[in-house]
N, C-alpha and C positions, 0 to 999 in steps of 0.2 A: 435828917436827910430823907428826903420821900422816896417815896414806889421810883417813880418815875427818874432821879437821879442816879438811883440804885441799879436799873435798868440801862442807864445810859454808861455809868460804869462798868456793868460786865459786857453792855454791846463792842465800849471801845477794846475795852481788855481782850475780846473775841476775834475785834478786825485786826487788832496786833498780833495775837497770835494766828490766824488764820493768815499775816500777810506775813510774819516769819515761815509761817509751812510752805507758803506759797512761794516766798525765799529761797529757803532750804529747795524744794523739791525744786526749781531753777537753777539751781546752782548743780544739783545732783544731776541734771538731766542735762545740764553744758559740759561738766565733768564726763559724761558715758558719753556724749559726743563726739568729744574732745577724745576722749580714750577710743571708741568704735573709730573717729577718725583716722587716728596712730596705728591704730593696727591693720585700717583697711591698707593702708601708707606703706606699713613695713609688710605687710604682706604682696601687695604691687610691685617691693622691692625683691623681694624673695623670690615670687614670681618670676620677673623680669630678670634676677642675677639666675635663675636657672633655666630660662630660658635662653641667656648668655651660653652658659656653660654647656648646656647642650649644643648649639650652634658649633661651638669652640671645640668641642669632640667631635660632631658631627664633620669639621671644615679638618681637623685633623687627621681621621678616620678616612677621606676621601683622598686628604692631600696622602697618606700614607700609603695607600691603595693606587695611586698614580705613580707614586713613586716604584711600586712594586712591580707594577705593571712596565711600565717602562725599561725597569733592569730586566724582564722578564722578557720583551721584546726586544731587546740588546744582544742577552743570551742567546735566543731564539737565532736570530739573524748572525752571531757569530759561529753557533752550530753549525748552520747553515753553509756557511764558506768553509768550516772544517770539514765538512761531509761531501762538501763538491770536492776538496785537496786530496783527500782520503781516496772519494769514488773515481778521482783523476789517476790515483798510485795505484789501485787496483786495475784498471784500465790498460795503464802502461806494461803493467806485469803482465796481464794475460797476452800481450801482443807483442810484448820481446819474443826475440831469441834466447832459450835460458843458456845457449854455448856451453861447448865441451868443460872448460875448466871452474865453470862456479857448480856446477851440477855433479861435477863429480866429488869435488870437493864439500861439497853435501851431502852427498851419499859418503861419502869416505869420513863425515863426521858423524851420520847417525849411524852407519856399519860399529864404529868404535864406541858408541853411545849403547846399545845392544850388549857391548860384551860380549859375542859368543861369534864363532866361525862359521855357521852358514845362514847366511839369510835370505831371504826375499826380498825382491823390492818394485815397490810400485812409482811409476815414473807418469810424466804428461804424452799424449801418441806422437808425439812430434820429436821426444827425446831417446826413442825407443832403441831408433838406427842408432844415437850417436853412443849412447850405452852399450851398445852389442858392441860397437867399432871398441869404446875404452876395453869391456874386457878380453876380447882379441888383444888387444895392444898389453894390457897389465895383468899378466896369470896371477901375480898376488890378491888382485880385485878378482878374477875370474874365478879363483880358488874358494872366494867369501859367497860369490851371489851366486846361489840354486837356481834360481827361479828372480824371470825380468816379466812385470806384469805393466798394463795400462790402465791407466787412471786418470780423467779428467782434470788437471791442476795447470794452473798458471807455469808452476814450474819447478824444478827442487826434485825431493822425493820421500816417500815414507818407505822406511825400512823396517821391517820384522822378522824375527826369529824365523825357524820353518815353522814350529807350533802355533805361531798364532798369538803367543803370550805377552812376548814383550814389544812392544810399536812405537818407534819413532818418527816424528811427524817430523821433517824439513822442509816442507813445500814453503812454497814463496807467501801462500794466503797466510800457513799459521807463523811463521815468521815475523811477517808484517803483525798481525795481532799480536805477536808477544811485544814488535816492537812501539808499537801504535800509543799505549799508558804510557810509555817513556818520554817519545816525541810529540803528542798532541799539546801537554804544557808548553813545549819549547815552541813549537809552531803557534799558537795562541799567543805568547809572548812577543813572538816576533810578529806578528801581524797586527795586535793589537793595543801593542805600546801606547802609551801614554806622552804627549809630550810634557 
């Protein structure tokens, strides 16, 4: 076998092996393609699913906030008609007549509320006359009240000790406030039924 066959033999043995590497490295470089491909893919997906998800909080986030808002302005607007009801009842109270027999019977409940035999008492300037007239008329009442004072109120009266110490409040304002938590429910209810 000469130079030259010898030569031709390791040239071919070199182009096979040089066109396996060149093979192989083909196959490795479709392979990382192939893989860089799949991953750009699932990443796009990833992406895209939490780009989802954010949208999907964000549209719930807002619809929640509408919703709050609106029970909020429900609220608001139903206050509103309770506070006109309310600032209507106070109204009416200041511009009644508080008349002889609920007024005394106010004072004749916080006289007894006191516990003690002489008191004071503070009435509206409009109830002053008719208070003077009751204890003229009733020396049991006359016998209790020392001292008949004026005081700015819708109506009723606050009665105290002569000391000062113990005070009962009957006026028509604190009255209503005691009774106001009781019936604001019930008025809500009836105004705002549901069918």
């Amino acid at each position: 076998m000469g130079m030259e066959k010898i030569s031709e033999a390791i040239l071919d043995k070199v182009k096979v092996e040089a066109q396996d590497i060149i093979k192989e490295a083909e196959e490795k470089a479709r392979e990382r393609i192939e893989k860089t491909k799949e991953q750009h893919e699932a990443r796009l997906e990833e992406e895209k699913s939490k780009l989802i998800k954010e949208a999907e909080g964000e549209a719930t986030r807002i619809q929640t906030q509408a919703s709050i808002t609106a029970r909020q302005e429900l609220l608001k607007a139903k206050n509103e008609v309770i506070n006109e009801i309310v600032n209507r009842v106070r109204k009416a109270l200041s511009n009644i007549s508080s008349g002889e027999n609920l007024s005394l019977n106010l004072i004749r409940e916080a006289i007894d509320a006191t516990g003690v035999d002489e008191v004071r008492v503070y009435v509206s300037p409009r109830d002053i006359a008719s208070l003077q007239k009751l204890t003229r008329e009733d020396k049991e009442l006359a016998g209790k009240i020392k001292e008949i004072k004026e005081f700015n109120y819708a109506g009723g009266a606050i009665v105290e000790d002569m000391e000062g110490t113990i005070n009962i409040d009957n006026t028509y304002e604190t009255r209503l406030e005691t009774l106001l938590p009781r019936l604001l429910p019930e008025i809500s209810k009836e105004l705002f039924r549901t069918a």
